[in-house]
C-alpha positions in Angstrom: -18.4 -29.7 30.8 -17.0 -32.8 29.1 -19.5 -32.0 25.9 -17.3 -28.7 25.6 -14.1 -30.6 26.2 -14.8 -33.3 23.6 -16.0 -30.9 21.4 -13.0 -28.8 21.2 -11.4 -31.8 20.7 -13.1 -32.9 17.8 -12.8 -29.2 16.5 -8.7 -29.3 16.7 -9.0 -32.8 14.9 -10.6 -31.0 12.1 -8.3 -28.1 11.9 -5.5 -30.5 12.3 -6.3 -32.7 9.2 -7.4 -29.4 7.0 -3.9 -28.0 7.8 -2.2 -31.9 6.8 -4.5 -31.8 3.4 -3.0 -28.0 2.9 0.6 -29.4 3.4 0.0 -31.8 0.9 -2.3 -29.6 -2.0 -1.0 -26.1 -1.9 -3.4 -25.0 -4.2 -6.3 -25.8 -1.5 -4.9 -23.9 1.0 -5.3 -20.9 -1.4 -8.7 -21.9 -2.6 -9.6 -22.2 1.3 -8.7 -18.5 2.3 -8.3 -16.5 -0.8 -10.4 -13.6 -0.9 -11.6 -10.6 -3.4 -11.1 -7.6 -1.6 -14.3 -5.3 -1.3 -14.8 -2.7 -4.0 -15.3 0.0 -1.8 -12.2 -0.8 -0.5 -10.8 -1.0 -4.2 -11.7 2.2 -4.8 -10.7 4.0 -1.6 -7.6 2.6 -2.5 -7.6 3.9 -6.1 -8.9 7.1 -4.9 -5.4 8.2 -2.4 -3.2 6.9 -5.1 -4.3 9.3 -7.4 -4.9 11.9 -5.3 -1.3 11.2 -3.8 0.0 11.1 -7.4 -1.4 14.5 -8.6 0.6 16.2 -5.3 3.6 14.6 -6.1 3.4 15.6 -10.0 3.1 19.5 -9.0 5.3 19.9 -6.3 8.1 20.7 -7.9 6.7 23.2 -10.0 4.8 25.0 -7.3 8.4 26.0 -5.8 8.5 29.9 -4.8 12.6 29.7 -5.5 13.1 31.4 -9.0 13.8 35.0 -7.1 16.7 34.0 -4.8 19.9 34.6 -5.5 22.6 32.3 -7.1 25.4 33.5 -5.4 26.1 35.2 -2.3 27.9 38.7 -3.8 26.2 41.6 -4.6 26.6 41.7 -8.6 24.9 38.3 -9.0 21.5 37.9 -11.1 18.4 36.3 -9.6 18.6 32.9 -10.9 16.6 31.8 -14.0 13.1 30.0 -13.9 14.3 27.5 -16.6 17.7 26.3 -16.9 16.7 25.6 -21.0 16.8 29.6 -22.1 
């Protein structure tokens, strides 16, 4: 029981003076935990962006409106599909 004690006490000590060399060299604190992510998740990531790019390109295009009526009376045209004509 005191083996576990003293060694979690010796374990905090460590942590304690790696935290106190991080306060004092920023750069080894990001040397320490700094990590490449995965490349599977690289390109998952890759992968939704342009897949959530190519919807948001088309969706205004894609809109069913063009037939509907621009004004509410009964002489009105159908509205145009481009306002450039």
């Amino acid at each position: 029981m005191m083996e576990s004690f003293a060694l979690a006490k010796a374990i905090e000590l460590q942590n304690r003076a790696r935290e106190e060399e991080w306060r004092r060299n920023e750069d080894l604190f990001y040397i320490d935990n700094a990590r490449d992510p995965s490349p599977l998740l690289v390109w998952l990531l890759r992968m939704l962006a342009a897949m959530r790019g190519h919807g948001t390109a088309t969706k205004k295009a894609d809109r069913l409106e063009t037939s509907q009526s621009a004004c509410d009376r009964k002489d009105c045209f159908p509205q145009a599909a481009c306002s450039r004509m």
